[in-house]
Z-matrix of the N, CA and C atoms (Angstrom, degrees):
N
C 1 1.454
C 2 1.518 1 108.26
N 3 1.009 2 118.97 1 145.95
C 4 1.837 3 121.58 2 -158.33
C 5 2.005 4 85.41 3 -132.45
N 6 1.551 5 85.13 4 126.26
C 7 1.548 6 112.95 5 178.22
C 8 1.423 7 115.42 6 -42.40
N 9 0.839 8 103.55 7 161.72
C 10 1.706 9 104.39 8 -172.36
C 11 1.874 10 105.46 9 -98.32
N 12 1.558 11 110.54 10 129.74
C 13 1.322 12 122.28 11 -148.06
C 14 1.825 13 86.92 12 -63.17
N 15 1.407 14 120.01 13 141.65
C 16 1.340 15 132.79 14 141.98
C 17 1.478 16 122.62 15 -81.20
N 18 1.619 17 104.11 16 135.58
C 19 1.380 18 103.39 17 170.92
C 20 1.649 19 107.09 18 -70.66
N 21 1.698 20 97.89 19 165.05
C 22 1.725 21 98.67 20 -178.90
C 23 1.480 22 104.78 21 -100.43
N 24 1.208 23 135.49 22 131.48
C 25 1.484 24 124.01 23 170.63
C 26 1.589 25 82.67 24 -132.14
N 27 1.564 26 90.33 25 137.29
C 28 1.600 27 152.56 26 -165.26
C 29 2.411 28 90.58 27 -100.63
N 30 1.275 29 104.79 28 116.06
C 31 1.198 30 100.13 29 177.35
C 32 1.621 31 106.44 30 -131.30
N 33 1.322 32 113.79 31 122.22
C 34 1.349 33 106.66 32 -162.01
C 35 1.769 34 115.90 33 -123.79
N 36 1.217 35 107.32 34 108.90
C 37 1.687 36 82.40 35 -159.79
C 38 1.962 37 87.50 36 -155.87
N 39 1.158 38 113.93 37 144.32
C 40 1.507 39 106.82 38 -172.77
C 41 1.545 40 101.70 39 -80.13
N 42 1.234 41 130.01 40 -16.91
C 43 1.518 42 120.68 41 -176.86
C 44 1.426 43 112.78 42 -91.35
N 45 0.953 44 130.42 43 136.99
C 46 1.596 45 136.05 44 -148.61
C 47 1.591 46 96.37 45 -97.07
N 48 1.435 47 117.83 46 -19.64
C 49 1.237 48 97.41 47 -157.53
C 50 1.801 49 96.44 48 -105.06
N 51 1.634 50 112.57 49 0.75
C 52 1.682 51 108.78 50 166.11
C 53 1.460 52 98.42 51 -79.00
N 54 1.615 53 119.78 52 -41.63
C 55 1.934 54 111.14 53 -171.14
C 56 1.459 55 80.96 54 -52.03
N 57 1.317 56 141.15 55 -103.37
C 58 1.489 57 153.11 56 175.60
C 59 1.426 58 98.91 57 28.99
N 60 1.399 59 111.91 58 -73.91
C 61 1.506 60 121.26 59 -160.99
C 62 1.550 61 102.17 60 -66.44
N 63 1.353 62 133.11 61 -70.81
C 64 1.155 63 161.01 62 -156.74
C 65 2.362 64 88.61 63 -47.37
N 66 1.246 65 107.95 64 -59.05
C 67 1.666 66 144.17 65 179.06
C 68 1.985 67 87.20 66 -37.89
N 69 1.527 68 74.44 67 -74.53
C 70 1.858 69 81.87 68 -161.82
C 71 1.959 70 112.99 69 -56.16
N 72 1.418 71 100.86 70 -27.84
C 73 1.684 72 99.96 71 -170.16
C 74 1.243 73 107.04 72 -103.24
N 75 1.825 74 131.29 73 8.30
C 76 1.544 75 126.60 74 152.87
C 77 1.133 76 118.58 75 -106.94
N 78 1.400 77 119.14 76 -9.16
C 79 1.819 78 125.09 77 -164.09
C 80 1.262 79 114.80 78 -40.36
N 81 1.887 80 117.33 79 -40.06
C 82 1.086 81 112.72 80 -167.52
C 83 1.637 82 124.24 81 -88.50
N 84 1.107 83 90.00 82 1.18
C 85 2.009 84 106.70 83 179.88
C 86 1.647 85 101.73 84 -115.34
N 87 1.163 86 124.46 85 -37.64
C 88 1.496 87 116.02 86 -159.48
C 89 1.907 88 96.10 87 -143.18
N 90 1.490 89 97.87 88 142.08
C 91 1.674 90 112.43 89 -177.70
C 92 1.218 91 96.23 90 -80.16
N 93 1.441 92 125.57 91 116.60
C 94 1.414 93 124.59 92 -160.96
C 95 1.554 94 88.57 93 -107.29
N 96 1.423 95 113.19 94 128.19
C 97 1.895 96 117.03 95 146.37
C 98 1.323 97 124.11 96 -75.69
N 99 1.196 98 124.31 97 164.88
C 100 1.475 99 103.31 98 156.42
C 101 1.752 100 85.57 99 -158.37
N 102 2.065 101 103.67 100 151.26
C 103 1.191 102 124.60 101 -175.60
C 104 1.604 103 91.77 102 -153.23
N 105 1.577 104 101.92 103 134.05
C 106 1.258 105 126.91 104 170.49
C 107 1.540 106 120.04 105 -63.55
N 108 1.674 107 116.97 106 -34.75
C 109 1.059 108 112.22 107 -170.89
C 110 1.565 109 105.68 108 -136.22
N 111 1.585 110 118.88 109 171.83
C 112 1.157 111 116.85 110 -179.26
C 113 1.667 112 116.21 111 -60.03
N 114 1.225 113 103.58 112 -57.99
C 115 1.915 114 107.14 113 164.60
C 116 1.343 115 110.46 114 -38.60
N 117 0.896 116 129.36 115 -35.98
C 118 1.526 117 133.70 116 -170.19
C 119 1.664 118 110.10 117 -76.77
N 120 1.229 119 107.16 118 -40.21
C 121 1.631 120 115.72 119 -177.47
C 122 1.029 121 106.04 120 -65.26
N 123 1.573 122 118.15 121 -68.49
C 124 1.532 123 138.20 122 162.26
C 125 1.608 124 115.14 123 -15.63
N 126 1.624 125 118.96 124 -49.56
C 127 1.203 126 118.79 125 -162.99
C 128 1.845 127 95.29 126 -83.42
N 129 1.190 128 116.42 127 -33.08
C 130 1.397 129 133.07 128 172.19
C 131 1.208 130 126.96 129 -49.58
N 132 1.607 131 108.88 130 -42.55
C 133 1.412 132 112.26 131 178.07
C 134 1.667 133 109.01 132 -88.17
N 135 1.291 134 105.55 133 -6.17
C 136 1.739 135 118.10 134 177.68
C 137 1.960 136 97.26 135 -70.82
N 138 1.276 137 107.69 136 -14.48
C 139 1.575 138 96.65 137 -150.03
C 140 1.693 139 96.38 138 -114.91
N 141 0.939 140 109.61 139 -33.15
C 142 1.369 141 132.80 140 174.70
C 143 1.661 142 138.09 141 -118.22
N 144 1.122 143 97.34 142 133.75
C 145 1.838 144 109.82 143 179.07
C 146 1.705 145 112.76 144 -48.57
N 147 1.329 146 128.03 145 59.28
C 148 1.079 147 117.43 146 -163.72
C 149 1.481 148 111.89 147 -86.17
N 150 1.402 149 111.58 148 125.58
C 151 1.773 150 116.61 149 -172.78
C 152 1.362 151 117.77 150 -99.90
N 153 1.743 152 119.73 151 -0.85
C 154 1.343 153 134.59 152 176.91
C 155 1.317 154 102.98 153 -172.59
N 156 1.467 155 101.85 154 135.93
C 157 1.224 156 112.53 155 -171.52
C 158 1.843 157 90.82 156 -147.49
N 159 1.276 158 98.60 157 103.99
C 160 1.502 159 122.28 158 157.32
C 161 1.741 160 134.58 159 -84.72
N 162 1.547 161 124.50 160 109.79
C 163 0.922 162 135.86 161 -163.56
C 164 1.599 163 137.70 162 -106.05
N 165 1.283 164 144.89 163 96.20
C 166 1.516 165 119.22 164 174.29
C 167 1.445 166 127.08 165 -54.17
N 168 1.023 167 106.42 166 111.84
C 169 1.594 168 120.91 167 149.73
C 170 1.657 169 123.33 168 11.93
N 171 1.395 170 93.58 169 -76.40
C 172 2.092 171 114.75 170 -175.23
C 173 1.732 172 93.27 171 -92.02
N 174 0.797 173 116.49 172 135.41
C 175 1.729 174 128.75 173 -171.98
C 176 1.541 175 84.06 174 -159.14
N 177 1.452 176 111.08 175 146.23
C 178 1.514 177 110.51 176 171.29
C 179 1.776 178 129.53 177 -82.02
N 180 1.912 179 105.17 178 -17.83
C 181 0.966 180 109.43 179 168.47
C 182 1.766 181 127.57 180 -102.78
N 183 1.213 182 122.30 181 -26.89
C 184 1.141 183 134.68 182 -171.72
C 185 2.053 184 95.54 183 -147.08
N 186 1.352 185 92.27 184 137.82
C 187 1.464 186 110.02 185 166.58
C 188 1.886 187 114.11 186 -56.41
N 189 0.805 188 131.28 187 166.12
C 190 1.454 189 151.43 188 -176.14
C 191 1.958 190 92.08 189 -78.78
N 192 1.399 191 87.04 190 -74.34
C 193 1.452 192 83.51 191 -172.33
C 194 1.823 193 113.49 192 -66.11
N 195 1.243 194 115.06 193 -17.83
C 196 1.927 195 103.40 194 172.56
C 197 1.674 196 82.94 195 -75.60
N 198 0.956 197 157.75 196 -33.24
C 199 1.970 198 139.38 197 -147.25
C 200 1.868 199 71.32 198 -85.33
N 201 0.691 200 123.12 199 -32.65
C 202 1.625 201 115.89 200 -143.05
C 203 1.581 202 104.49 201 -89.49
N 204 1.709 203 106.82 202 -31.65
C 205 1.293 204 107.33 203 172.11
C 206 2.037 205 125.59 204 -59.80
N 207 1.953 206 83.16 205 -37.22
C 208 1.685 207 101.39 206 -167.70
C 209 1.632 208 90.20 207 -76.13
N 210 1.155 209 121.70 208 -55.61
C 211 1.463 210 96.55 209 175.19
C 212 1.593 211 144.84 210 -55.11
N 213 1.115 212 90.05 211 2.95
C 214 1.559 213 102.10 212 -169.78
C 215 1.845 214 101.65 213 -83.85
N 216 1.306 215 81.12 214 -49.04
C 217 1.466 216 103.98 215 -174.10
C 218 1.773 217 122.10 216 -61.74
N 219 1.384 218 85.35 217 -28.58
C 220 2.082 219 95.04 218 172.33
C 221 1.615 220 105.70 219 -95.00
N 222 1.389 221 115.32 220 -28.51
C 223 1.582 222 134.09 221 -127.17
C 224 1.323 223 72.66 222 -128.27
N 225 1.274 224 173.72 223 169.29
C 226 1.985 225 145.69 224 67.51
C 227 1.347 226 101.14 225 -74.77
N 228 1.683 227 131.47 226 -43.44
C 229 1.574 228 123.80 227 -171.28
C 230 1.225 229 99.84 228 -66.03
N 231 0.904 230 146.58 229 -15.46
C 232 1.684 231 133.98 230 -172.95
C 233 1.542 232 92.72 231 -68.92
N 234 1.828 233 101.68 232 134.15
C 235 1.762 234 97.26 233 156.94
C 236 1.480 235 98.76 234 -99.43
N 237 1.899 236 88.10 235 141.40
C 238 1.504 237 91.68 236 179.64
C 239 1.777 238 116.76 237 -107.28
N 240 0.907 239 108.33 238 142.45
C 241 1.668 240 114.44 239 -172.53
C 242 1.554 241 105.68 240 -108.77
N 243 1.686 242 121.93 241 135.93
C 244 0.955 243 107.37 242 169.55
C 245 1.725 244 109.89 243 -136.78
N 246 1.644 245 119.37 244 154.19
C 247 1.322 246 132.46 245 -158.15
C 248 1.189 247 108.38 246 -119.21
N 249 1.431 248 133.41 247 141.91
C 250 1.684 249 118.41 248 155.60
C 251 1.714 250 91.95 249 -161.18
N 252 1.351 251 103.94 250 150.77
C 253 1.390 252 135.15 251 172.30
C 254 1.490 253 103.03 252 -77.23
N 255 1.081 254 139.08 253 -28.76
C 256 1.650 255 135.67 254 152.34
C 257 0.623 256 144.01 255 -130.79
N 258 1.271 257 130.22 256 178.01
C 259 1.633 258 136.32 257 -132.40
C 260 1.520 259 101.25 258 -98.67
N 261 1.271 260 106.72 259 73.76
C 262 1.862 261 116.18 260 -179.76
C 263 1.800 262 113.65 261 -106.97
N 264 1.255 263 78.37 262 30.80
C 265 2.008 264 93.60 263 -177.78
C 266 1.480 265 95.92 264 -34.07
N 267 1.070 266 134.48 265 -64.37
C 268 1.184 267 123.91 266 -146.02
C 269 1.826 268 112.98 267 -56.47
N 270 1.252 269 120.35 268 -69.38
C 271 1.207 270 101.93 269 139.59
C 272 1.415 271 170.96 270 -4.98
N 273 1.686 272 103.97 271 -42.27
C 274 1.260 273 133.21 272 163.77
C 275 1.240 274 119.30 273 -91.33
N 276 1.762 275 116.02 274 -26.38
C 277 1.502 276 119.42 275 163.20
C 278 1.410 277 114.85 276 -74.80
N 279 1.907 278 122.52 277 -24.64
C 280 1.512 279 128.21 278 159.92
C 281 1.805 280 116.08 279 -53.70
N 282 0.881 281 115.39 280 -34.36
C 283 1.619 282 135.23 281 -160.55
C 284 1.451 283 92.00 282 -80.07
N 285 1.196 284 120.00 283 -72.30
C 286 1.404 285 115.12 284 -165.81
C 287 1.603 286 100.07 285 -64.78
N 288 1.489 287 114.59 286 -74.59
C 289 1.481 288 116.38 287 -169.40
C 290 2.039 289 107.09 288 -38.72
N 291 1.241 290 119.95 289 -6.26
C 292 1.742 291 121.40 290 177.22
C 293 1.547 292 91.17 291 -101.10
N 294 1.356 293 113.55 292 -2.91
C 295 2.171 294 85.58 293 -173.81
C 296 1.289 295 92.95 294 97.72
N 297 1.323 296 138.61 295 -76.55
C 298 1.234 297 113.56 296 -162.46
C 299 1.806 298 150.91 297 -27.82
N 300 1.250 299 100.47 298 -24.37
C 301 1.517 300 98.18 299 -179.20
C 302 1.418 301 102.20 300 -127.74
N 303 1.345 302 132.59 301 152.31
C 304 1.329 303 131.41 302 151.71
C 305 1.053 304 131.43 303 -68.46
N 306 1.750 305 106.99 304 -59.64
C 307 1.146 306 111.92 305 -173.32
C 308 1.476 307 105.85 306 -121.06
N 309 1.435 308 125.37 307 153.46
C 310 1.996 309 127.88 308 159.31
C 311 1.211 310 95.91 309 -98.65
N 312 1.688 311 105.61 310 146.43
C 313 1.363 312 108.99 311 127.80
C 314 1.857 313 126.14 312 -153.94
N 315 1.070 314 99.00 313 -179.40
C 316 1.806 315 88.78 314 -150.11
C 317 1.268 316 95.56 315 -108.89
N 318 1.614 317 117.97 316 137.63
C 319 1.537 318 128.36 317 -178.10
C 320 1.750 319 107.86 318 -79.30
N 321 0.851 320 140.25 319 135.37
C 322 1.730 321 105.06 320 6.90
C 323 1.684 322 96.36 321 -96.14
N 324 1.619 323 93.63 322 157.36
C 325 1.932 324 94.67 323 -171.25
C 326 1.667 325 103.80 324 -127.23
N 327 1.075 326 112.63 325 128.00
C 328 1.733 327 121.45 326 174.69
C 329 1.596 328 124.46 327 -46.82
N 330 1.307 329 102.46 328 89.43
C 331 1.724 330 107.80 329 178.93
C 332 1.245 331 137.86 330 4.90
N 333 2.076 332 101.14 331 -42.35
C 334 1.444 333 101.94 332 168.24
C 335 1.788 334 111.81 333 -74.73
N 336 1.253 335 101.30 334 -31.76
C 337 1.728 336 102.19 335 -165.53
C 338 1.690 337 111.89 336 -59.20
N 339 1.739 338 95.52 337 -37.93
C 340 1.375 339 96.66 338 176.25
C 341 1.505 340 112.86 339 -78.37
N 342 0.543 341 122.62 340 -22.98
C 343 1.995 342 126.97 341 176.93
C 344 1.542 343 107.87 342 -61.19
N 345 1.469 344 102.06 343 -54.31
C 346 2.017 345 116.74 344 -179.42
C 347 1.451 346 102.92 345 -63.69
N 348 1.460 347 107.02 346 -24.69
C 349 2.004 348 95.95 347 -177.95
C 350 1.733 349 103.23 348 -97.50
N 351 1.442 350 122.77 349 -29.77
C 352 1.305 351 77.77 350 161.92
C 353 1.483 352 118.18 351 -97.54
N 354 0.833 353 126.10 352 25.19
C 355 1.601 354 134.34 353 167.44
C 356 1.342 355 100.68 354 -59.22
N 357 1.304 356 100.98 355 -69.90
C 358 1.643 357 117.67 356 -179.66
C 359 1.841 358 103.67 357 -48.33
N 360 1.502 359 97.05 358 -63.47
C 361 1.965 360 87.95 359 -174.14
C 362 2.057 361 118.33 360 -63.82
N 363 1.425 362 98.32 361 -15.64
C 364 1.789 363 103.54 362 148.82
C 365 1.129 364 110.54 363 -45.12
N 366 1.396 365 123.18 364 -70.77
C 367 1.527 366 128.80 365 -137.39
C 368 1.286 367 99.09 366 -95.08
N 369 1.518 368 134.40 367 -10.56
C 370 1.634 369 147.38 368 168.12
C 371 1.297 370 95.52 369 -70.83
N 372 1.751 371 135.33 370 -51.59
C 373 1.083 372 111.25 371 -168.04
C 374 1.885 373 112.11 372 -89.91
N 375 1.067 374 108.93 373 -14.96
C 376 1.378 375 110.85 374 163.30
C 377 1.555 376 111.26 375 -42.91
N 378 1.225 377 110.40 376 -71.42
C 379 1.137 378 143.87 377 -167.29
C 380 1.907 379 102.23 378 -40.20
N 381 1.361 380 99.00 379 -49.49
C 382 1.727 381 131.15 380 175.15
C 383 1.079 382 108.05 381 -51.76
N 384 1.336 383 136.75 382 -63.92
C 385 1.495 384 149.13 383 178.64
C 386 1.333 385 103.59 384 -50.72
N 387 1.967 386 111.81 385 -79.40
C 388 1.315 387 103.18 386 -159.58
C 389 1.682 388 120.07 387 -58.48
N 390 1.611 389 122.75 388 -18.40
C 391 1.197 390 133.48 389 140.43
C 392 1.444 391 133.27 390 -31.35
N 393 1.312 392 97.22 391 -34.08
C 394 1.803 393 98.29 392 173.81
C 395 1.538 394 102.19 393 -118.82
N 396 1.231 395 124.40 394 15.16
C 397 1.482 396 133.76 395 153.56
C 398 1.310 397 113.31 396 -82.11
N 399 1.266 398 115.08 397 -25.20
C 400 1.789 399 117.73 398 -168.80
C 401 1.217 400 110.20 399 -113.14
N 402 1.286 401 109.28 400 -8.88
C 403 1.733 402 120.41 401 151.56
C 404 1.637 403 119.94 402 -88.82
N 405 1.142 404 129.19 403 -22.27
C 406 1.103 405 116.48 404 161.15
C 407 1.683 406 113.54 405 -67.56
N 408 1.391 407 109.12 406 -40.71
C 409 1.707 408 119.90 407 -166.60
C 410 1.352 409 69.99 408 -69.51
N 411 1.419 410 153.13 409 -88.54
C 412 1.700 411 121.41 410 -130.98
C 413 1.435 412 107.79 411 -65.35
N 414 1.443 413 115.23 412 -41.85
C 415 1.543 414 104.92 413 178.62
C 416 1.671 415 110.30 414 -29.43
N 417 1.358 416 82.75 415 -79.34
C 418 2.246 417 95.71 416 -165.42
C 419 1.498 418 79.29 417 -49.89
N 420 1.363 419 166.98 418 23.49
C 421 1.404 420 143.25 419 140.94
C 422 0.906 421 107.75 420 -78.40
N 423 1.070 422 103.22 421 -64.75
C 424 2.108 423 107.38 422 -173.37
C 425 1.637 424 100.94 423 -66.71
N 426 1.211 425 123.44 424 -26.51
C 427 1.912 426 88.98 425 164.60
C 428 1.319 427 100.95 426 -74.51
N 429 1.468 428 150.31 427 -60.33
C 430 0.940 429 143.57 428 -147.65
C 431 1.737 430 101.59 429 -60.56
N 432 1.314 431 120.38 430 -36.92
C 433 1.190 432 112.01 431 -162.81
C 434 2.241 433 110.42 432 -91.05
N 435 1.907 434 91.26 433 -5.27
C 436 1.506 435 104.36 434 169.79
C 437 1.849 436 102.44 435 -72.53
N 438 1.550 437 96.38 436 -65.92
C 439 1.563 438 108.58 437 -176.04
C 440 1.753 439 107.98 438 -39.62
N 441 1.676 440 122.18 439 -41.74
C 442 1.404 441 117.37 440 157.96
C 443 1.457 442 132.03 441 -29.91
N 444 1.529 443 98.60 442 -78.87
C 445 1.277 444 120.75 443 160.39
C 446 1.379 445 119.28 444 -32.82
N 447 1.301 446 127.29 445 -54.47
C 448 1.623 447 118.37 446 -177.49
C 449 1.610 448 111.94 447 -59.59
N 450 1.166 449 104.61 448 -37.65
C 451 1.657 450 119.07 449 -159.84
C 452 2.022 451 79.51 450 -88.24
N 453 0.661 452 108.78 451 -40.10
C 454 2.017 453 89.24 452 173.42
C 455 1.799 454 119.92 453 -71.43
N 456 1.372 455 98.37 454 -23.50
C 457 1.367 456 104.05 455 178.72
C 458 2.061 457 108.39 456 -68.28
N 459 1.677 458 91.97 457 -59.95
C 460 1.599 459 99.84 458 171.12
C 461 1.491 460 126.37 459 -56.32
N 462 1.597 461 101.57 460 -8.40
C 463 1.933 462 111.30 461 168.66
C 464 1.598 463 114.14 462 -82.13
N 465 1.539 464 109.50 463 -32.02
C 466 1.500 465 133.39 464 -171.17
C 467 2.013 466 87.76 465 -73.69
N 468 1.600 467 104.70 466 -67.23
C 469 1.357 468 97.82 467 -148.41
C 470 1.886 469 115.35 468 -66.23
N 471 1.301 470 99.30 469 2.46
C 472 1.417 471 118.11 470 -172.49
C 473 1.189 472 118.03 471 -101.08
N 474 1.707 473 101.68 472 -6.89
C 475 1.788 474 95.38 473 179.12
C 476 1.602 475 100.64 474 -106.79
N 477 1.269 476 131.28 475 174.71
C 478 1.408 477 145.66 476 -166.49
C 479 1.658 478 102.93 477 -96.72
């Protein structure tokens, strides 16, 4: 019997000891990464299937929300989550209102709250896939059911 698949969440935060925390209180539901810096995430999500990738805000080289933009852009199925210890709304109201983030939440955040949001950004990207699973199946329908159609037209134009 083969284990039941874990989502990957991507944890990105320059202080070692929130990846730490964040690591220890999803391990048992989700294969947690963790990278200190934006380059670091980036090289991470190159290596791995990442299905959420959660971010802080204040990073010393790149903002939360610029890591969040470039991933979107290589990455779009990833849901992206973003975190900050202050009150940088303005920004964080840019991030979401562009698509970029799904969900906020504000440090420090209560174990269950963070668990229920990526619970929730799990079940968003679930949700994501079988959505672009049931769009591929109608595509190959509607050609299959075009390629029909032509070959009924050339049965029509051939009879008297």
């Amino acid at each position: 019997m083969t284990a039941p698949h874990k989502p990957c969440l991507l944890v990105v935060d320059d202080e070692p000891e929130v990846c730490n925390s964040v690591s220890h209180l999803l391990r048992h539901k989700y294969h947690v990464l963790r990278a200190h810096s934006a380059a670091e995430a980036i090289e991470l999500m190159a290596q791995h299937e990442v299905e959420i990738i959660m971010t802080d805000q204040r990073m010393p080289e790149v903002s939360g929300v610029e890591m969040l933009q470039k991933v979107k852009s290589r990455y779009p199925e990833a849901i992206r989550m973003l975190f900050t210890g202050y009150a940088d709304i303005n920004s964080v109201i840019a991030a979401i209102n562009q698509g970029h983030v799904y969900r906020y939440l504000s440090k420090p955040w209560q174990p269950e709250e963070l668990e229920a949001a990526v619970d929730d950004a799990a079940a968003e990207y679930r949700r994501l896939v079988e959505w672009t699973e049931e769009l591929v199946h109608c595509q190959e329908r509607i050609a299959d059911l075009e390629q029909e159609n032509q070959q009924l037209r050339a049965l029509l134009k051939d009879r008297p």
